[in-house]
TORTILO-184659 format. One line per field, with one value per residue (C-alpha): residue number from 1; residue in three letters; y, x, z. Coordinates in Angstrom, 3 decimals, always signed. Each point is the difference from the previous one (the first is absolute). Example, Ala and Ser with C-alpha at 12.3 -4.5 7.8 and 13.67 -1.06 7.14 Angstrom:
BEGIN
nr <- [1|2]
rest <- [ALA|SER]
c2 <- [-4.500|+3.440]
c1 <- [+12.300|+1.370]
c3 <- [+7.800|-0.660]
// end
This chain:
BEGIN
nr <- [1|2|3|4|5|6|7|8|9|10|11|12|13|14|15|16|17|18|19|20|21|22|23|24|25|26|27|28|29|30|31|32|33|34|35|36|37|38|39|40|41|42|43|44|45|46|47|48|49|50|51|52|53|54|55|56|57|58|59|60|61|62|63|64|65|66|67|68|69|70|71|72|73|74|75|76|77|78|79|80|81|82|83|84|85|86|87|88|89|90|91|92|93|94|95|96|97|98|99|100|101|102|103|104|105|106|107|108|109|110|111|112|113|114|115|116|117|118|119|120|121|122|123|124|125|126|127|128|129|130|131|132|133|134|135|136|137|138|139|140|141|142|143|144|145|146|147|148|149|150|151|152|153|154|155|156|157|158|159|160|161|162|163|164|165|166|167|168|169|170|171|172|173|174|175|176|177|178|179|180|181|182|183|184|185|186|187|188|189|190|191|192|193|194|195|196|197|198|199|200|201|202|203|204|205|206|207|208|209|210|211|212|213|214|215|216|217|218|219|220|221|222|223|224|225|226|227|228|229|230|231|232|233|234|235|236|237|238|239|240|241|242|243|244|245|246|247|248|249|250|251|252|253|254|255|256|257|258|259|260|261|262|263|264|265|266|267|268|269|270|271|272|273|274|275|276|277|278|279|280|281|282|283|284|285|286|287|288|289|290|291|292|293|294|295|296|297|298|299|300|301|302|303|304|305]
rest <- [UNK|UNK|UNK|UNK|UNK|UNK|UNK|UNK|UNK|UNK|UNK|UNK|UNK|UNK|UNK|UNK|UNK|UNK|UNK|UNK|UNK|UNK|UNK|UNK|UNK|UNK|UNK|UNK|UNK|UNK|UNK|UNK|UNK|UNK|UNK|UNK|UNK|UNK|UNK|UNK|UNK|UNK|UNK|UNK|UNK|UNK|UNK|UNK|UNK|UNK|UNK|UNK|UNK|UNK|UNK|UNK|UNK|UNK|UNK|UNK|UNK|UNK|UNK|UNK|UNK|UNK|UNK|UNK|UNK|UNK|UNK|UNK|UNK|UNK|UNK|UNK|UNK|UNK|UNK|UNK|UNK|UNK|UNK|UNK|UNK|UNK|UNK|UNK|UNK|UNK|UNK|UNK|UNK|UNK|UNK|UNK|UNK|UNK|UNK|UNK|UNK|UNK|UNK|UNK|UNK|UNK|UNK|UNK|UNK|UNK|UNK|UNK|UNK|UNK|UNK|UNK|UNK|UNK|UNK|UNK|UNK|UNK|UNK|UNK|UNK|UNK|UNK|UNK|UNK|UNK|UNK|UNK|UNK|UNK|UNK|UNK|UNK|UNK|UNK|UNK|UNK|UNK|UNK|UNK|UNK|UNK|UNK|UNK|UNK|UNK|UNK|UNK|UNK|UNK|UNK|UNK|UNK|UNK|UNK|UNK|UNK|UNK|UNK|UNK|UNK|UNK|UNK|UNK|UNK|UNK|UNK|UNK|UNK|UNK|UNK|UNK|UNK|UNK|UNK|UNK|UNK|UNK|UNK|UNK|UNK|UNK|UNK|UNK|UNK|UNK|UNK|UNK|UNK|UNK|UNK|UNK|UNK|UNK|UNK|UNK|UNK|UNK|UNK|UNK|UNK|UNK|UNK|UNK|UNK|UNK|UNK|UNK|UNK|UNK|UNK|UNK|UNK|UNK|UNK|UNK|UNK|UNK|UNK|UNK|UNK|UNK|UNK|UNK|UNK|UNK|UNK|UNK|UNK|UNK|UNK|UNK|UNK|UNK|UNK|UNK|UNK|UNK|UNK|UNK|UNK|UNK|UNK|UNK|UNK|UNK|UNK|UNK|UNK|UNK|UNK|UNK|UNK|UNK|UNK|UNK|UNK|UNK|UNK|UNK|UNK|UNK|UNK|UNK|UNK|UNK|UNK|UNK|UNK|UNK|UNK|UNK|UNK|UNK|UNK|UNK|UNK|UNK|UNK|UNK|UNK|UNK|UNK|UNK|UNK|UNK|UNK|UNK|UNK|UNK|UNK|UNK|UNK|UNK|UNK|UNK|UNK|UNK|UNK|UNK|UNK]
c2 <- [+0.000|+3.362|+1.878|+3.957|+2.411|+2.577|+3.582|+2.303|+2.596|+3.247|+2.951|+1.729|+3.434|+2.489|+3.110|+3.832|+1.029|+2.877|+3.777|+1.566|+2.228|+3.695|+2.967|+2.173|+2.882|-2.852|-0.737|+3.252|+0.902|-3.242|+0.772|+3.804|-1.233|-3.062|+2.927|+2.211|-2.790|+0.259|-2.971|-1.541|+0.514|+3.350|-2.629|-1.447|+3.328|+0.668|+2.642|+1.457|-1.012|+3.153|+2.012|-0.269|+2.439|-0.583|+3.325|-0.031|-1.769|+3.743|+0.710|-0.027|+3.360|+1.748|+0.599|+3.525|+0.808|+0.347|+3.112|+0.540|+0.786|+1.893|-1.004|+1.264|+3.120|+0.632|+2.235|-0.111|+3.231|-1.823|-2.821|+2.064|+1.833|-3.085|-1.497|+3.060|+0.214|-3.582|+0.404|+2.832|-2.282|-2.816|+2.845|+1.340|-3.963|+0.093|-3.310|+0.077|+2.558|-0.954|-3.436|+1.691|+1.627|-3.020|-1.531|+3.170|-0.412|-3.535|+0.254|+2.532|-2.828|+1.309|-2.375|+1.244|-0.867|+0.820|-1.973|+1.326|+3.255|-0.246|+0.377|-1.863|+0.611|-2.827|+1.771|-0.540|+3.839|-0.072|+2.310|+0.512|+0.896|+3.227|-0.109|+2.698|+3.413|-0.216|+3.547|+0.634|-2.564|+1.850|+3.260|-1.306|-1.785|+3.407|+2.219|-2.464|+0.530|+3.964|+1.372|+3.477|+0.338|+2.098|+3.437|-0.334|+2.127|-2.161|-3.083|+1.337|+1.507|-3.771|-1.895|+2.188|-0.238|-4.012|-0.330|+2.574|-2.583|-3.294|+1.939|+0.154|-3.287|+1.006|-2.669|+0.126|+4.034|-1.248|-2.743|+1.864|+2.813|-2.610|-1.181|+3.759|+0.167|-3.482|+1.508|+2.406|-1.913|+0.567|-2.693|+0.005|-1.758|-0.185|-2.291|+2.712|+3.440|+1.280|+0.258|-0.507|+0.774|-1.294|+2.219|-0.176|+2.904|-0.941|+1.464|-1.412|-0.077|+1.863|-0.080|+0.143|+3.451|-0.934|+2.853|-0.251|-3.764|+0.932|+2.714|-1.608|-2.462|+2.298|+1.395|-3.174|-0.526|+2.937|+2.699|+3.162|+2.429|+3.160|+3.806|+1.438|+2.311|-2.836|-1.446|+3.202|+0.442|-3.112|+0.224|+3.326|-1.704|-3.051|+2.586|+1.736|-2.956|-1.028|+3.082|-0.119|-3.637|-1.060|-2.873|-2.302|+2.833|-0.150|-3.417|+0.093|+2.958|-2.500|-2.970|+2.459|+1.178|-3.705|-1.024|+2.252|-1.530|+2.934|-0.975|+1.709|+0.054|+0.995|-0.406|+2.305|+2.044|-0.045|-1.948|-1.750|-0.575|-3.100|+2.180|+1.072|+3.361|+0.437|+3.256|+1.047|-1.050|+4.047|+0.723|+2.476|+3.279|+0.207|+2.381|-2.626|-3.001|+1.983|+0.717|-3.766|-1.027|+1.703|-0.835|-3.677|-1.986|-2.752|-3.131|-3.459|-0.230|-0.515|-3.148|-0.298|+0.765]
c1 <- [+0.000|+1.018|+1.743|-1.067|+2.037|+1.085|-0.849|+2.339|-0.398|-1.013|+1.899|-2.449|-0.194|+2.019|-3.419|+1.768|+0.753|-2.748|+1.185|+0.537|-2.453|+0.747|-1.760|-1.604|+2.000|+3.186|-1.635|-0.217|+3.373|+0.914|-1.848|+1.217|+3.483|-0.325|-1.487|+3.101|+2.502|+1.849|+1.427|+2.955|+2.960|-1.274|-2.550|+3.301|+0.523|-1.974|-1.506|-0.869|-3.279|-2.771|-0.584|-3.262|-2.097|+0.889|+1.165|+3.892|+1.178|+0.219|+3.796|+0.669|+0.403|+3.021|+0.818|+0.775|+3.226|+0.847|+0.620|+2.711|-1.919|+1.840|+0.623|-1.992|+0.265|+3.212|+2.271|+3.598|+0.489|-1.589|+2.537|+2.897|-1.015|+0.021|+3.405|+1.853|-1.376|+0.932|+3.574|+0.563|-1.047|+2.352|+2.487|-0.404|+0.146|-3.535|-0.891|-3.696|-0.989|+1.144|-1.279|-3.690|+0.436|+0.682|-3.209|-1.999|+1.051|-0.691|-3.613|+0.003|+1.454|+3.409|+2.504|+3.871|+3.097|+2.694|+2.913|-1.100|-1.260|-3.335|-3.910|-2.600|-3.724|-2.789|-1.604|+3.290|+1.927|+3.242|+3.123|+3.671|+0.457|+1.529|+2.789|+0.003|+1.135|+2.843|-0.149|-3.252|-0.806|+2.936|-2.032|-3.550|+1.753|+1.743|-3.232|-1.987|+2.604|-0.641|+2.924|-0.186|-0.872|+2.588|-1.592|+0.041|+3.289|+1.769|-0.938|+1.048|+3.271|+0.610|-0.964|+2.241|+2.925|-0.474|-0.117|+2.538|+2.318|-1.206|+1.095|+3.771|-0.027|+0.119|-2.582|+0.557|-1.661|-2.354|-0.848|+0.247|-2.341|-3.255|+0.766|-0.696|-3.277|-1.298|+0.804|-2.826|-2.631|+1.151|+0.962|+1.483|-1.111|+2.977|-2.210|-2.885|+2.950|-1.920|-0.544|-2.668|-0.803|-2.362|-2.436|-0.609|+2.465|+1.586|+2.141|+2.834|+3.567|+1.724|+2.818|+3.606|+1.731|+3.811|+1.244|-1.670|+1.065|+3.784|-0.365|-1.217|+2.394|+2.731|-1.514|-0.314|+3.377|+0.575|+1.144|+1.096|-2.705|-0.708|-0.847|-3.218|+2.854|+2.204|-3.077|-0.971|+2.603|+0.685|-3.684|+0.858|+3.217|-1.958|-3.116|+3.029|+0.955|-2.850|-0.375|+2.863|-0.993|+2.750|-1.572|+2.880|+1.044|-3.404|-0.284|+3.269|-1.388|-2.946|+1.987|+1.892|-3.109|-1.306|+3.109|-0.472|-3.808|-1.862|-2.624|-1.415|-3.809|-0.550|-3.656|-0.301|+3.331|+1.076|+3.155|-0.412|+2.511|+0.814|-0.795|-3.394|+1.605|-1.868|-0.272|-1.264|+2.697|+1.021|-0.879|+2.584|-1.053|-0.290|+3.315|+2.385|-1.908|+0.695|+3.734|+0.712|-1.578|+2.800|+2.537|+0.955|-0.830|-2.931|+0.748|-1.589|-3.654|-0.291|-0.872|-3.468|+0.073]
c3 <- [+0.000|-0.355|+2.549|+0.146|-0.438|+2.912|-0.812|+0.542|+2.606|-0.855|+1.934|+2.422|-1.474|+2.465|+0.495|-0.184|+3.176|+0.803|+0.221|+3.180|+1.394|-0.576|+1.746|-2.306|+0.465|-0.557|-3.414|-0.737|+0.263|-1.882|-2.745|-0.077|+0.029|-2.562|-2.435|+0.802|-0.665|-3.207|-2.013|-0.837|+2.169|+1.025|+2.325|+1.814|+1.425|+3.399|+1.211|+3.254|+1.453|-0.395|+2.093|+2.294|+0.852|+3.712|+1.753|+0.777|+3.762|+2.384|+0.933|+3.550|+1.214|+0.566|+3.813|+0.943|+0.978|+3.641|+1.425|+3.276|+3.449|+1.923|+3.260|+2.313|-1.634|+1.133|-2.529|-0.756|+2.128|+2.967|-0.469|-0.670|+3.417|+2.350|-1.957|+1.045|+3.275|+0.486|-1.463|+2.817|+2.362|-0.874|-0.483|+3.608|+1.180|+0.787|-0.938|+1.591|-1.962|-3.083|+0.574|+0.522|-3.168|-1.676|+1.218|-0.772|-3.476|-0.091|+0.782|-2.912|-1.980|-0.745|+0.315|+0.770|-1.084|+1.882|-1.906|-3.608|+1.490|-1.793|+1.032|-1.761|+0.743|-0.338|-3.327|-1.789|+0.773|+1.020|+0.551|+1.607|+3.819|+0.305|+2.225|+2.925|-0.011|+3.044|+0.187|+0.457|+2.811|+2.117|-1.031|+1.340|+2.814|+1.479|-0.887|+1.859|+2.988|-0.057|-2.018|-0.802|-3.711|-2.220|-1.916|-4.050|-1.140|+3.106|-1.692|-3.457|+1.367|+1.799|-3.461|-2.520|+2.369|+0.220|-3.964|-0.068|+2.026|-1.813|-3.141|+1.989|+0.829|+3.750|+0.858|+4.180|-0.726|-2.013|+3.069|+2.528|-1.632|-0.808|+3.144|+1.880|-2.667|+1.202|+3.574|-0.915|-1.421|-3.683|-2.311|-3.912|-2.644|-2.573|-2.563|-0.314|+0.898|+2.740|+3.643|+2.507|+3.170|+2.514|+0.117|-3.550|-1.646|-3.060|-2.140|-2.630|-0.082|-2.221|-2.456|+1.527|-0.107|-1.356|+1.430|+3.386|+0.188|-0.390|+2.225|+2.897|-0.166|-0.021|+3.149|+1.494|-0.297|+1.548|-2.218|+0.538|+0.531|-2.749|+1.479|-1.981|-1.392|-1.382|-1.502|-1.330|-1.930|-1.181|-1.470|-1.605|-1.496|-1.221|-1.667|-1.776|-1.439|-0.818|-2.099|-2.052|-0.370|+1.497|+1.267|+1.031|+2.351|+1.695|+0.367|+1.945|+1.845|+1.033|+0.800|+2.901|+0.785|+0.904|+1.531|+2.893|+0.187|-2.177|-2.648|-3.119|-0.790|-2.763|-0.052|+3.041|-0.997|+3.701|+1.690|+3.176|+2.218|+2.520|+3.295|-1.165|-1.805|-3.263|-2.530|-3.743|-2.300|-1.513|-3.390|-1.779|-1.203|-3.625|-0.295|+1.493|-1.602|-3.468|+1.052|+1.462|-3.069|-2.484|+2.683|-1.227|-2.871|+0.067|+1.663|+0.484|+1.248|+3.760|+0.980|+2.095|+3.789]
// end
């Protein structure tokens, strides 16, 4: 009998898999797109996605910048104030009282620095610690004892002669003469050229006189004494010259004149001599300013008094 034949299986037929599910808006923007998109190899080139009509992500705001508070109000001046007063204290060896003023300033949040000489406050300031004026804490310390307080043109007369000797070199005057100011309640402040006294007089110290300085350091030395007449006529000698403009004759008439401790100012045309002696420096009448002047030649310029 006949055998049948096996039939070959057929292959089960593989379905499409189904499209995903796109939101309408998706499939819009599909479809938009597949319109837009060229072809040929123009297609392999991508483009950014478009854009939505979704408002732009807010930037995160921008924190204002902070401003210094200062501390406790206090202001640089108020600082400065209690630095000094505490570097007199430490000066003067009074340790308690400096320490208090260290603590004072700490509750205003200023912080000290007493190897690096430097003040920093909480709010960031900061600044040097000026170092004490030696002079005047031996000023406030002798007013404070009852020293009898020196007039103005005694002061003045006290200050020229000290610059007077610093300009000579003769430092032990110079000493001993801010020492005798101190004495009195004043004190010099050779940073700022002036002078102060306790009580609140000021004034500033002024340039050295040249003349003056060698002067009184002649008389120091103890040089013979001038009469008025002797320094009379030397003046009248020295004008002469002067008018003939002989002028290396009265500079030598000058130098004698400062050897025996007499000084020139010119400014005030008067000479002053080293016991207090003073007088108007003698102008020559015009006839014998005329005749000294046809007398000699003219010589060098005079060099400045």
């Amino acid at each position: 009998p006949l055998q049948p034949q096996p039939q070959p299986q057929q292959p089960t037929p593989q379905l499409p898999e189904p499209p995903p599910v796109r939101s309408a808006a998706t499939g819009a923007e599909a479809a938009a797109a597949a319109a837009e998109k060229p072809s040929g190899w123009a297609s392999v080139v991508r483009k950014a996605p478009a854009e939505t009509g979704a408002p732009p992500s807010p930037k995160p705001p921008v924190a204002a910048p902070m401003t210094k508070q200062r501390s406790s109000g206090t202001s640089d001046e108020q600082v400065k104030g209690l630095l000094m007063r505490r570097e007199q204290a430490r000066f003067s060896r009074e340790f308690d009282q400096a320490d208090r003023l260290r603590e004072q300033l700490a509750k205003l949040g200023v912080t000290l620095d007493d190897q690096a000489k430097t003040w920093r406050a909480a709010d960031g300031r900061s600044g040097s610690i000026t170092q004490v004026n030696v002079s005047e804490i031996h000023a406030q310390k002798a007013a404070k004892s009852g020293a009898a307080s020196l007039d103005d043109a005694e002061i003045n007369r006290l200050v020229r002669e000290r610059e007077q000797a610093r300009y000579t070199s003769d430092y032990k005057t110079a000493d001993r003469l801010r020492d005798h100011l101190e004495r009195h309640g004043v004190s010099l402040d050779v940073k700022e050229a002036k002078w102060l006294a306790a009580d609140g007089r000021w004034g500033q110290i002024p340039p050295v006189n040249i003349s003056a300085a060698h002067a009184q350091k002649a008389a120091r030395a103890g040089a013979p004494r001038l009469s008025d007449d002797e320094v009379q006529r030397i003046l009248v000698q020295r004008e002469q010259a002067r008018a003939r403009r002989d002028y290396k004759t009265a500079d030598v008439l000058r130098d004698q004149l400062e050897k025996h401790g007499v000084y020139l100012d010119s400014k005030e045309n008067k000479w002053q001599g080293p016991d207090g002696a003073s007088g108007a420096i003698g102008v020559l009448p015009e006839t014998q300013a005329e005749a000294a002047s046809k007398g000699s030649p003219a010589a060098a310029p005079e060099e400045a008094p």
